[in-house]
KEKE-3310 file (N, C-alpha, C; in steps of 0.2 Angstrom, whole numbers, plus 5000, padded with zeros to 4 digits):
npx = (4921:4924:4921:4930:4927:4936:4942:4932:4923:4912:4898:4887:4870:4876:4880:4893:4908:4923:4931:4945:4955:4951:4950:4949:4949:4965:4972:4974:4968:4970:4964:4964:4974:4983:4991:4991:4990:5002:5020:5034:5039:5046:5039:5027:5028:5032:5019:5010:5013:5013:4999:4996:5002:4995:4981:4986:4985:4973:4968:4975:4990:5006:5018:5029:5022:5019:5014:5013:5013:5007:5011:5009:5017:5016:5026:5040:5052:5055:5055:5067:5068:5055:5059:5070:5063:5052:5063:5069)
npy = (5095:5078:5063:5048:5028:5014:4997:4991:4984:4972:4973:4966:4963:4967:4980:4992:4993:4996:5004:5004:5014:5031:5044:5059:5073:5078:5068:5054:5043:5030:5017:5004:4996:4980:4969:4949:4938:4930:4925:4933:4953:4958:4951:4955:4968:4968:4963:4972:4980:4977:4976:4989:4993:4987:4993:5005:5006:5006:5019:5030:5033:5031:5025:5033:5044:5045:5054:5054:5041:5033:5020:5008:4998:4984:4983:4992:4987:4980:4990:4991:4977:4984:4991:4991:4983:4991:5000:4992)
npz = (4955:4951:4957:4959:4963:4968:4968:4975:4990:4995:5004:5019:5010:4998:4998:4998:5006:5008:5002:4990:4984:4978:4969:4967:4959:4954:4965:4975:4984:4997:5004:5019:5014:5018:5025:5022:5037:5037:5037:5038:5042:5031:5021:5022:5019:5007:5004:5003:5000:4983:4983:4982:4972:4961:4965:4956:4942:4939:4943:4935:4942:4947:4957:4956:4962:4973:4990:5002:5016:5027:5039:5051:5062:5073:5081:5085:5085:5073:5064:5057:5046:5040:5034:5025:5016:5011:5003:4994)
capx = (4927:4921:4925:4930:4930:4941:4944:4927:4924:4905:4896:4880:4866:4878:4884:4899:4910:4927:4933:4951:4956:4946:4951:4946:4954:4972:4972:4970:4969:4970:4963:4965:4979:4984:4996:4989:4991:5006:5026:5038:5038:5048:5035:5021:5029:5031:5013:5005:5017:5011:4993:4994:5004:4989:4977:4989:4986:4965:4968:4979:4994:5012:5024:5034:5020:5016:5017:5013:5011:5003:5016:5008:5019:5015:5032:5046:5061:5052:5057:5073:5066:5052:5062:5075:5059:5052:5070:5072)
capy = (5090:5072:5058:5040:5025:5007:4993:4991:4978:4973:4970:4962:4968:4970:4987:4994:4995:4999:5007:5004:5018:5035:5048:5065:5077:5072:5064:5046:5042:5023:5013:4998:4991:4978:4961:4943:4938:4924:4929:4941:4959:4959:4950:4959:4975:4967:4961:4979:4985:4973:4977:4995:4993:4983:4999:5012:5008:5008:5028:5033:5035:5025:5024:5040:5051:5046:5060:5052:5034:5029:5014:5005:4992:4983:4982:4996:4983:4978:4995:4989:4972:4986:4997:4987:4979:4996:5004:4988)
capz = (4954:4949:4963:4955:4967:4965:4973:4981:4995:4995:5012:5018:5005:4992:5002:4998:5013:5007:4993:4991:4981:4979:4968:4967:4954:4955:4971:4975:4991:4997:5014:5023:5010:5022:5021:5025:5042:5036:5036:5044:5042:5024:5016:5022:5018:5003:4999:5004:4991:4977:4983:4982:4965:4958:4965:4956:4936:4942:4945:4933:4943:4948:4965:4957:4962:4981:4993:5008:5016:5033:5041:5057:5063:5077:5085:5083:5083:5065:5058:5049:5041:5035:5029:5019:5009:5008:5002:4989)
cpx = (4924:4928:4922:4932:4934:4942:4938:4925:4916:4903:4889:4877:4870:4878:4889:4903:4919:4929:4942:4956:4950:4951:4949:4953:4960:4974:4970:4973:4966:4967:4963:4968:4983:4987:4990:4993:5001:5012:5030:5037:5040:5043:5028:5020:5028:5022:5008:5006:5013:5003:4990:4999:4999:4983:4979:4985:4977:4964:4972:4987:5000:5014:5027:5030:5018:5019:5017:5012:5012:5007:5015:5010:5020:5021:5040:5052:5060:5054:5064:5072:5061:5053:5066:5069:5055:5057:5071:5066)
cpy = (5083:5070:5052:5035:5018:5003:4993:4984:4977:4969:4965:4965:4970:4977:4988:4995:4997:5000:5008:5010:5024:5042:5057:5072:5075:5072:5058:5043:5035:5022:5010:4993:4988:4971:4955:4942:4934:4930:4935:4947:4961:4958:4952:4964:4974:4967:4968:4981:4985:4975:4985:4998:4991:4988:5006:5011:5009:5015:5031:5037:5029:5029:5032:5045:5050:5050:5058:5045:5035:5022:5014:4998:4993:4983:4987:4991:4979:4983:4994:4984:4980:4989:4997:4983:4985:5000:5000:4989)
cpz = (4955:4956:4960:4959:4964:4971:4978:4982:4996:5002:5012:5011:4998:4994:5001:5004:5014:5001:4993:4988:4980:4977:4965:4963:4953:4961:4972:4983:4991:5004:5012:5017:5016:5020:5025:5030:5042:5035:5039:5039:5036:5020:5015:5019:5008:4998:4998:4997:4983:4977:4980:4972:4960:4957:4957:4948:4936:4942:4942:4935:4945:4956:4963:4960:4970:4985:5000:5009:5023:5033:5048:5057:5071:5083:5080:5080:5077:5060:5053:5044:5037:5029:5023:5015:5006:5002:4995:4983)
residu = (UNK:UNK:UNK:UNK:UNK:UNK:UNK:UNK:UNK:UNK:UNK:UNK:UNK:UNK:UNK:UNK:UNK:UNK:UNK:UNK:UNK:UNK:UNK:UNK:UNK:UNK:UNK:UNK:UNK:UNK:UNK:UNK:UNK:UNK:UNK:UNK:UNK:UNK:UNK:UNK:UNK:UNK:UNK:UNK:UNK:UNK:UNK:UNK:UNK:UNK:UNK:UNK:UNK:UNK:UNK:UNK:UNK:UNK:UNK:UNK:UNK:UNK:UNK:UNK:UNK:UNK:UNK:UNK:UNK:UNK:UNK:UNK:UNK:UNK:UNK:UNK:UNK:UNK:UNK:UNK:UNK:UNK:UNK:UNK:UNK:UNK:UNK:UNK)
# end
C-alpha cells in the first residue's frame, strides 16, 4: 500500500520535519495542525479548522469523512467557546 505525504515543513539541511498530512490507502492522518498564538479560543478553533480544510483537498478527502480528532485545550472552562466554533 503506497504512502503519500503533504504539507511538508522543511528543517535545517532542507530535512523534512513534519508532514502535515500522510495518507496511506484510504487513511489521512494529520499532525501538529495548530492555531497562531493571537485570539480567544473561537478563533483559534477556527483557524485549525481552516488549516485542516486547506490539508483535506491535498488528500483527496472532506470534513464528511473525519472519524476522529485529537482536541487539547489548555484550560477546560474554554470547552464551550470551542465547541460552539467547532459545532458552527
Amino acid at each position: 500500500m503506497s504512502i503519500t505525504r503533504h504539507g511538508i515543513t522543511d528543517g535545517p539541511h532542507g530535512r523534512a520535519i513534519v508532514r502535515r498530512a500522510v495518507v496511506r490507502g484510504d487513511t489521512v492522518y494529520l499532525c501538529g495542525v495548530t492555531p497562531d498564538p493571537a485570539g480567544d479560543i473561537g478563533s483559534r478553533t477556527k483557524h485549525v479548522l481552516n488549516r485542516i480544510d486547506h490539508l483535506q483537498p491535498q488528500t483527496s478527502t472532506d470534513k464528511s469523512k473525519r472519524l476522529m480528532v485529537a482536541v487539547w485545550l489548555s484550560d477546560r472552562r474554554r470547552f464551550e467557546a470551542h465547541n460552539a466554533a467547532w459545532n458552527a
